[in-house]
C-alpha positions as a printed Julia matrix, in Angstrom:
262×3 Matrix{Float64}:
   0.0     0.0     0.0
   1.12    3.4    -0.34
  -0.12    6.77    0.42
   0.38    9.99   -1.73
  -1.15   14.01   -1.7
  -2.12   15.42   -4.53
  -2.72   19.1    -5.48
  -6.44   19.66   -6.27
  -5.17   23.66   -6.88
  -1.97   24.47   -7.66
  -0.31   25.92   -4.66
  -4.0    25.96   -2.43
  -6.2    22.76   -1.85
  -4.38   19.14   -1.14
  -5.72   16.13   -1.28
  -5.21   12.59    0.15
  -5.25    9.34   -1.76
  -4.27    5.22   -0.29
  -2.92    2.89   -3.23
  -3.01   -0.73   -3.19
   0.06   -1.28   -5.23
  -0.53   -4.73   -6.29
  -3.42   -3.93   -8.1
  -3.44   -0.02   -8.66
  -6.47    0.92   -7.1
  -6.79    3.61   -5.35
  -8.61    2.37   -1.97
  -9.23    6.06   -0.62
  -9.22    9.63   -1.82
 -10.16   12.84    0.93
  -9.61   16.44    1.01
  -6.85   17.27    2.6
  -3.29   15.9     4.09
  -3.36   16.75    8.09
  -3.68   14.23   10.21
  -7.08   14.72   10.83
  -7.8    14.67    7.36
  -6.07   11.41    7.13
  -7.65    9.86   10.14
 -11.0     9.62    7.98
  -9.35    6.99    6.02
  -8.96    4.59    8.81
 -12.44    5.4    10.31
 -14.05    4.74    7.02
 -12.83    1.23    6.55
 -12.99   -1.85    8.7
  -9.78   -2.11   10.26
  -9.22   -5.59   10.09
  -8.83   -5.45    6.07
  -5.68   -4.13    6.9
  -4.89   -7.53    8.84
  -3.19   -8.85    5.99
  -1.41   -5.55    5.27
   2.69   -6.46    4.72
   3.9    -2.82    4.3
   2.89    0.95    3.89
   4.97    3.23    1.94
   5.15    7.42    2.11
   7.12   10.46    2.27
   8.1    11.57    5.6
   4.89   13.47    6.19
   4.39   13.37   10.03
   0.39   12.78    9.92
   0.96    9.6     7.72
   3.27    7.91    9.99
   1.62    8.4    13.36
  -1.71    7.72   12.36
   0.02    4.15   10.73
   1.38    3.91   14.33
  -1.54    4.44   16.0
  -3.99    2.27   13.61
  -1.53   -0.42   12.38
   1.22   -0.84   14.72
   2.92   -3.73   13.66
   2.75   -2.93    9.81
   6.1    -1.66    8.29
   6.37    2.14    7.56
   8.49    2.27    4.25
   9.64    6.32    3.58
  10.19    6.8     0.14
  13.56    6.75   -1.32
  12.76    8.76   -4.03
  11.2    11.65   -2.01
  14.21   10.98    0.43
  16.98   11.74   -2.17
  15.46   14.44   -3.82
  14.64   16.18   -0.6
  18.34   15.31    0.26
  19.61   17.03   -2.9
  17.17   19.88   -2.62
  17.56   20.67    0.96
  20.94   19.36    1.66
  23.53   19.01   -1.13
  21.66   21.94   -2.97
  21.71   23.82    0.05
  25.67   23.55    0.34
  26.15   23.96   -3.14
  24.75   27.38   -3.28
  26.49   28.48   -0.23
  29.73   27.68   -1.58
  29.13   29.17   -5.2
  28.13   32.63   -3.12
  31.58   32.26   -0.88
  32.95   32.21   -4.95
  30.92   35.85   -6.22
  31.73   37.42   -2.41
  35.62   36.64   -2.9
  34.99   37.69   -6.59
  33.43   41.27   -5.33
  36.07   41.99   -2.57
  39.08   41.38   -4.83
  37.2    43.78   -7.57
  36.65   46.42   -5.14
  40.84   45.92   -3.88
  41.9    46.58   -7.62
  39.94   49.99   -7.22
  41.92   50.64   -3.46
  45.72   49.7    -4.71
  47.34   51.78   -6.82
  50.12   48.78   -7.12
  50.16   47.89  -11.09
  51.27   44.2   -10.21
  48.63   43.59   -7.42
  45.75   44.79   -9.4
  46.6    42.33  -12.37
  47.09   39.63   -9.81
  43.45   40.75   -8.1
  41.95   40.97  -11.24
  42.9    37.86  -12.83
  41.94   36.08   -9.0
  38.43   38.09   -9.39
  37.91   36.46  -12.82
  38.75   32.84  -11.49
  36.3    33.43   -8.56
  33.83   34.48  -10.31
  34.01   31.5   -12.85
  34.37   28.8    -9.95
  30.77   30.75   -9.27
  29.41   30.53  -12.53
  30.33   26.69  -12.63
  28.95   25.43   -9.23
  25.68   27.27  -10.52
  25.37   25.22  -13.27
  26.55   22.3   -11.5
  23.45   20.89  -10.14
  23.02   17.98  -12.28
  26.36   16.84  -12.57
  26.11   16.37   -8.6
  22.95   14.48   -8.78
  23.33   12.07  -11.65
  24.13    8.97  -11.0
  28.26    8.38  -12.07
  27.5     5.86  -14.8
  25.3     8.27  -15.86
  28.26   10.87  -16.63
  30.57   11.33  -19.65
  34.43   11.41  -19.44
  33.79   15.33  -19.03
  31.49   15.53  -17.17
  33.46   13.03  -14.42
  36.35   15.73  -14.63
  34.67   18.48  -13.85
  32.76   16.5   -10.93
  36.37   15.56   -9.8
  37.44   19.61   -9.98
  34.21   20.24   -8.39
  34.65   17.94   -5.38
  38.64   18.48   -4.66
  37.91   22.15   -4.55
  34.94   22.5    -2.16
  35.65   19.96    0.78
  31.97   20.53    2.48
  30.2    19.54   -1.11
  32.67   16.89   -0.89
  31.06   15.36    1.9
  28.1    15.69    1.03
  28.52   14.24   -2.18
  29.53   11.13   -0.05
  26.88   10.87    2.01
  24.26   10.67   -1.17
  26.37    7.56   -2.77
  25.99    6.06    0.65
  22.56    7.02    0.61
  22.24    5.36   -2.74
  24.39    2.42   -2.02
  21.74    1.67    1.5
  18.57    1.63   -0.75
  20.18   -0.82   -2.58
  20.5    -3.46    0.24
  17.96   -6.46    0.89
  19.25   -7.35    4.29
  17.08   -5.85    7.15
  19.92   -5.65    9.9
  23.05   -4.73    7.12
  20.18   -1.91    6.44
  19.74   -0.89   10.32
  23.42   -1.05   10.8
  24.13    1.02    7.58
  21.62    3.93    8.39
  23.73    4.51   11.85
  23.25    8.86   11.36
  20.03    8.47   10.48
  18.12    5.33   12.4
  15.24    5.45   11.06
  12.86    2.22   10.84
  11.11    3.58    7.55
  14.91    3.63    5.53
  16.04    0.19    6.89
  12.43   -0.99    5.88
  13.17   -0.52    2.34
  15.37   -3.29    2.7
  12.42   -6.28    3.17
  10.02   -4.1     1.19
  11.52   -1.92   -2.01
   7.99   -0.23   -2.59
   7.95    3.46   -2.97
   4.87    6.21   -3.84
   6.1     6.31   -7.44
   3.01    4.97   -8.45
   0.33    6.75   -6.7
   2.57   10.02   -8.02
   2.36    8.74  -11.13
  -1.65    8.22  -11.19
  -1.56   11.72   -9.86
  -1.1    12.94  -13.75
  -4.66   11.2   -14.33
  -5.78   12.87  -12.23
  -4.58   16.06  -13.48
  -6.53   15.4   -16.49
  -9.67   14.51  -14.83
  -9.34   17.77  -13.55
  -9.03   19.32  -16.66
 -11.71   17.31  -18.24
 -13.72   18.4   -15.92
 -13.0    22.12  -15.4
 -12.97   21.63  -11.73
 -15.7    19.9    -9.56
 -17.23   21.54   -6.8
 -18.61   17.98   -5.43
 -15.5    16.54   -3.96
 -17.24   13.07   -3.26
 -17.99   12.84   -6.78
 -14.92   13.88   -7.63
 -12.92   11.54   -5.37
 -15.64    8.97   -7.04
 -14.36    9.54  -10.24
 -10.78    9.09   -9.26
 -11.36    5.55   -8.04
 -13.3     4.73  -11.27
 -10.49    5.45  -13.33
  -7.97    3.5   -10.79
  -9.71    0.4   -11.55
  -7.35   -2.05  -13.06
  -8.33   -3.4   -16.52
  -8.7    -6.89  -15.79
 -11.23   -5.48  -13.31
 -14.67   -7.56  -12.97
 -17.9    -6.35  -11.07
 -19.2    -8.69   -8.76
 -22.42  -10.72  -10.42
 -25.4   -10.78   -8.52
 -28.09  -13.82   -8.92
């Protein structure tokens, strides 16, 4: 099973929807993503369905996981490795990146403003030509993003040269570049405890999870493009329940048969 939100408008209104990922249909679909919002999943269903649940997977949205705790205790929270490197990238090795390319344009600035103070003809060459290697060490880590973030099998002979300049220049981008091949190196693992062990900054049972069950919210995400259409199809709908009727409808797997009454 996994769970997913979905924009119903763009930047405004979320919603809520619960995948069975065997089949593709979407079980539930509500307004909203708090975890009261949620919570009218699991008091819409009979609880025991979820008996033979094996594993939940989601982002790290708060709401999701405690109210998985608090329904389903013994059922497997999986977080997302997908939304966990990308928010990783974003937030982390994004984060670092940009810091250092602005240490780059500061140094760049300061040495510009020293040829204008020193009326030595030697220093202000030396100043200007440091200026103009600042500011392209800025220029590159700007457009450096996706070197950082591709895969390395995924790079050309250039491209691993520059990554190599990149990294032996900036030591803290360095690290961090380090920590996302671990990263990517632990969601590869199928051993529970080699899992546990490997995550030993960030113990978390939803990463080591991943490790007895690889499922992610790629699908639901995916579905959420349908529904993107529906909306559009539809020029909005102002009844959500037919709306969140609809959505189901269309999640129905093809193979699908309707029960056949006597």
């Amino acid at each position: 099973m996994a769970v997913d939100e979905f924009a119903i408008h763009k930047g405004h209104r979320y919603a809520t929807c619960v995948m069975d990922l065997e089949t593709g249909f979407i079980l539930w679909a509500g307004l909203g993503r708090s975890m009261a919002d949620f919570e009218h999943f699991f008091k819409s269903i009979d609880l025991s369905l979820l008996s033979r649940l094996k594993a939940v997977a989601m982002d790290m949205n708060a709401s999701f996981n405690r109210l998985f705790q608090k329904y389903c205790p013994k059922v497997p929270i999986v977080y997302d490795r997908y939304h966990m490197q990308a928010q990783f990238g974003r937030d982390v090795m994004g984060a670092v990146r940009l810091e250092e390319a602005q240490k780059h344009r500061q140094e760049a600035e300061a040495l510009k403003e020293y040829t204008k103070e020193t009326n030595n003809p030697e220093l202000q060459k030396m100043a200007r030509e440091k200026s103009h290697e600042e500011r392209k060490l800025y220029t590159e880590l700007k457009k450096s993003r996706w070197i950082l973030l591709k895969k390395d099998d995924h790079l050309n002979e250039r491209q691993k040269t520059h990554l190599l300049d990149i990294l032996s220049e900036h030591r803290d981008l360095a690290i961090c570049y380090a920590m996302k091949q671990e990263m990517t190196r632990l969601f590869t693992l199928t051993d529970y405890e080699e899992a546990l062990a490997g995550w030993t900054k960030w113990i978390q049972a939803g990463l080591a999870a991943h490790a007895l069950y690889p499922i992610n919210t790629g699908k639901p995400e995916g579905f959420n493009n349908k529904i993107k259409v529906l909306k559009r199809i539809g020029y909005g709908y102002r009844n959500m329940d037919y709306f969140f009727t609809l959505i189901r409808f269309h999640s129905l797997p093809k193979n699908y048969s309707s029960p056949k009454f006597p």
